[in-house]
Steps between C-alpha positions, in 0.01 A plus 500: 500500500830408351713769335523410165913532483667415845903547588662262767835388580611182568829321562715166349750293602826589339590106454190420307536507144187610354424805737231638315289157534572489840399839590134422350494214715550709810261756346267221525560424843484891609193585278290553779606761675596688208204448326367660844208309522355179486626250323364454187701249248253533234612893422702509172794620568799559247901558553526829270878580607751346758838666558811521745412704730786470772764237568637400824724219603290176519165626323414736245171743533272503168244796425204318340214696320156356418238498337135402606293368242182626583366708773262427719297780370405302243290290762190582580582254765695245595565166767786336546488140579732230631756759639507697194532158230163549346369927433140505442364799315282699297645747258409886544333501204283203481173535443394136596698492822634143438713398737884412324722278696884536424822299672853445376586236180763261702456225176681673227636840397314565226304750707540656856076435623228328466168685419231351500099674590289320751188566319361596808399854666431341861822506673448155681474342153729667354771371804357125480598522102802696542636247732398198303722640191775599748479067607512391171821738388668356817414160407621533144810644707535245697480219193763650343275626203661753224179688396257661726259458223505261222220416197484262288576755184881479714493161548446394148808779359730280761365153344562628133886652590584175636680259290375200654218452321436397164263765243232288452445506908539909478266487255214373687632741792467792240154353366357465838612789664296755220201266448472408850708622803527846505073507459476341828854587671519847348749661704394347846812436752480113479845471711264313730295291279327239660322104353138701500663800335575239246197364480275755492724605180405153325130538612475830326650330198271215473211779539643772256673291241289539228465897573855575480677566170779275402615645183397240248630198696310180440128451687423123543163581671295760502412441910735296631893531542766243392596303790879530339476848508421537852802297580755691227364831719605304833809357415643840337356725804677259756802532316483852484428505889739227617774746288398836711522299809835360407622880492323582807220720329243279680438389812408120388350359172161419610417124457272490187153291525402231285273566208232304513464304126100440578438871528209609257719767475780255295516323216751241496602327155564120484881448437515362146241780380656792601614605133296512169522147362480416128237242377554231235327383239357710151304715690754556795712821604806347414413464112379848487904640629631202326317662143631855624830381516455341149379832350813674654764276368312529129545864563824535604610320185308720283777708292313804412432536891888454590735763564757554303872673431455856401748400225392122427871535267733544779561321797318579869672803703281635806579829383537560140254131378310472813187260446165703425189374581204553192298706701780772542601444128160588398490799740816636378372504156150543507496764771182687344284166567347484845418103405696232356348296233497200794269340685482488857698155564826651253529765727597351803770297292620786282541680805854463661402487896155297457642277293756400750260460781282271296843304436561487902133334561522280199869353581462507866151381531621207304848440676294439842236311321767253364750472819279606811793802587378706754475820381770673745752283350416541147525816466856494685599280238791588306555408150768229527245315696297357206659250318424251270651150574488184322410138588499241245441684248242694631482841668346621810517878676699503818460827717746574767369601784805627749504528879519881520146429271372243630193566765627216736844578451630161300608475121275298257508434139120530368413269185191652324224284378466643166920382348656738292188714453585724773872522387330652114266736730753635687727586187211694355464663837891592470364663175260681693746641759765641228202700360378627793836597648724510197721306538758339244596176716339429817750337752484164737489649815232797402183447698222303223244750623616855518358754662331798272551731743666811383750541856571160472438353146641181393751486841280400685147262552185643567265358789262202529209759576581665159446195334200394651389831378574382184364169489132700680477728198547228284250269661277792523533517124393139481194531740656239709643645826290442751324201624217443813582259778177409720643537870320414795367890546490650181663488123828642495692599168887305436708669248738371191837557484806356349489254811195415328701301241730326740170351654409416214840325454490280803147406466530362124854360590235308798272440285689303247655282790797639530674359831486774680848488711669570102219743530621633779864535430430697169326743662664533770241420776447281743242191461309659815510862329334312177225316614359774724548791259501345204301179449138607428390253325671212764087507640402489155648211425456330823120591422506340159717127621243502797170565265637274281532221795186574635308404154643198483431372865148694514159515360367794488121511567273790392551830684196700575427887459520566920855350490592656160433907637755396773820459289767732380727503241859350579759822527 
């Protein structure tokens, strides 16, 4: 047994400069025979005082005192292994007698041992498994690792501190990590991950997708998974591991397999169907938004729905005239009425916040409708980028798109389809924004879309996710946002969005033979980007010049019921 306190002396050079770290170096080297027994490195042992003891000409004697961490009472019994690296051992008061295996931390400082249990009570077990951790500390060692044991909880923290990345790439990190990762990582060492680690995770994916909760996020199929999912999930999890092996948390990132797009397991959407696409025509989608957005403007013009000064006399002042929306005018006076004599529709424009919202999705639904801006740049658009220009004697909408904006990184000019109309929209939208914020002049370099948020309201933009929220509810409203594409394994759901109407920008902008390399540098795309994304109804109207050809060089003769039950309908 070692005594649980234990006094020694040893001695220094007097020419070193750090005696005391010296001294429990050549503690080190003397342990054994003052421990008086064998040597056993895996006994904690701590310096509790170190003094002078005696100093003679060329070395100086230290008294050390110690203190043992635990006795080997508290064994019921023990085995060294390795020349005293590795202590095998079950505690005195087990009751399971599991072997526990125990050896020094050499990685990091962040704690003397490792302890780990064997899970074993036969001793030749519990040696093969003691060893094998022993190995793979060493290895970890010998790689130059930082962490004897990292998880993919730690790994993500480290990918969301570092300032490399942008937020919309630490938001998938963040969104994958709770729906996905920790369920199957938990908090597993993965400082060793390997490829069929990797994709074992992806096969439990494929098979559990539709059991796990994802917090209201968008289902395209109710038994298959998006094939662009699967490969958002592998891109951001590579990152994450290519980052922890760049700071030596893991050994290697594992080399990720390829997912397999014929999988009845996947869905994959065609590329110019992978958003909600508006129909033309009386009874299409498009002239059911296009009579929303009708109704809104109406209403927005209506007087007795408008806010107004609290003292229509005087002049605006944020703080003694501030601009009072009807519904809190009504409230203020009426307080013993639970209901306003107003129906349903008035109250969402006699209401200061709703009202502004319905603003947002009539302006900007119309803005992308009419130029075919991506959304990310137009709502970074600042206010000095609308203008109104003329051109013999007419006059056309210009948006500025600049090269902090733009998605590609070059400055365009946009001209909108619609002339001046979208210049008179966006003054009422100005409108709009004093109301809603308050505001006595609104300045060229404020952002056109501010954000509502209270932290950061007005200074600053909100997200493209927040207004895709916007533009759901609204289509949700409408009945109109969702729409079934046939796919080769099953019938999978695309959502609108406010991409929604720049699709529906290109593809009338197509239709209406518009060449498309103009086309192309309005919207800032390339001609390749166009006609694979974009141009649905390219096969539409390569169906209807070839149908049309065919009639006119063929007869057709008559077509019989055992031919008829084998067609389909052209997608």
């Amino acid at each position: 047994m070692v005594p649980l306190f234990h006094k020694s002396f040893i001695w220094g050079f007097s020419g070193v400069k750090n005696e005391r770290l010296r001294a429990c170096e050549e503690l080190r080297t003397f342990r054994i025979s003052l421990l008086g027994q064998e040597p056993m490195l895996a006994v904690p042992h701590f310096l509790m005082d170190m003094h002078v003891h005696k100093c003679y000409d060329n070395f100086i004697l230290f008294q050390c005192i110690w203190r043992f961490g635990m006795s080997l009472r508290s064994y019921s019994q023990h085995k060294s292994l390795l020349n005293g690296e590795i202590l095998l051992y079950t505690l005195a008061d087990s009751k399971n007698g599991i072997w526990q295996v125990r050896f020094l931390n050499r990685i990091n400082d962040k704690k003397r041992y490792i302890r780990k249990s064997t899970g074993h009570r036969d001793i030749t077990m519990a040696t093969a498994i003691a060893m094998d951790l022993y190995r793979k500390h060493q290895s970890k060692l010998t790689l130059g690792l930082t962490e004897e044991r990292v998880t993919i909880s730690t790994l993500c923290e480290e990918f969301l501190n570092d300032s490399t990345y942008n937020k919309v790439r630490k938001d998938l990190v963040k969104y994958h990590l709770r729906v996905y990762w920790i369920k199957f990582f938990k908090q597993t060492d993965i400082g060793a991950i390997s490829s069929d680690d990797i994709k074992e995770y992806f096969d439990w994916r494929l098979d559990n997708n539709h059991k796990i909760k994802k917090h209201g996020a968008w289902q395209s199929s109710e038994d298959t998974t998006s094939y662009s999912s699967i490969q958002h999930d592998k891109v951001t999890l590579r990152m994450v591991l290519q980052l922890g092996e760049q700071k030596r948390r893991l050994v290697k990132a594992p080399i990720f397999p390829r997912i397999n797009k014929r999988d009845d397991r996947i869905h994959k959407l065609p590329s110019n169907q992978s958003r909600g696409r508006f129909t033309a025509g009386k009874n299409g989608t498009y002239e059911i938004v296009r009579k929303d957005f009708k109704e809104i403007s109406i209403a927005l013009n209506r007087k007795a729905w408008m806010p107004s000064l609290m003292v229509d006399e005087e002049d605006h002042h944020p703080e003694t005239n501030p601009y009072v929306s009807v519904g809190h005018r009504r409230s203020r006076h009426f307080r013993r009425f639970k209901e306003f004599d107003y129906d349903e529709t008035a109250q969402i424009y006699c209401h200061k916040y709703k009202r502004y919202l319905r603003a947002t999705y009539w302006f900007l639904g119309l803005l992308i409708s009419n130029s075919g801006i991506r959304v990310s740049e137009a709502i970074r658009l600042r206010v000095k980028d609308i203008q109104l220009v003329e051109v013999d004697g007419k006059y056309y909408t210009t948006i500025n798109v600049s090269e902090d904006n733009s998605k590609t990184g070059r400055r365009r000019n946009m001209i909108t389809r619609d002339g001046h109309e979208t210049y008179r929209r966006f003054l009422k939208y100005q409108r709009e924004v004093k109301f809603r914020f308050n505001k006595t002049n609104i300045k060229d370099n404020d952002w056109l879309f501010p954000s509502t948020s209270r932290k950061n309201e007005y200074i600053k933009f909100k997200s493209t996710a927040e207004y895709n929220d916007l533009a759901r509810q609204n289509f949700k409203r409408l009945g109109i946002h969702t729409q079934d594409i046939n796919l080769r394994n099953t019938t999978a759901k695309i959502y609108f969005s406010f991409y929604s109407f720049r699709s529906w920008y290109i593809s009338s902008r197509l239709r209406n033979k518009m060449n498309i390399y103009v086309l192309s540098k309005n919207i800032g795309s390339s001609v390749a980007t166009i006609i694979k994304y974009y141009a649905y109804n390219e096969m539409l109207e390569f169906r209807d010049e070839m149908i049309a050809h065919t009639n006119k060089e063929y007869s057709f003769s008559e077509v019989g019921n055992d031919i008829k039950k084998l067609a389909t309908t052209w997608r």
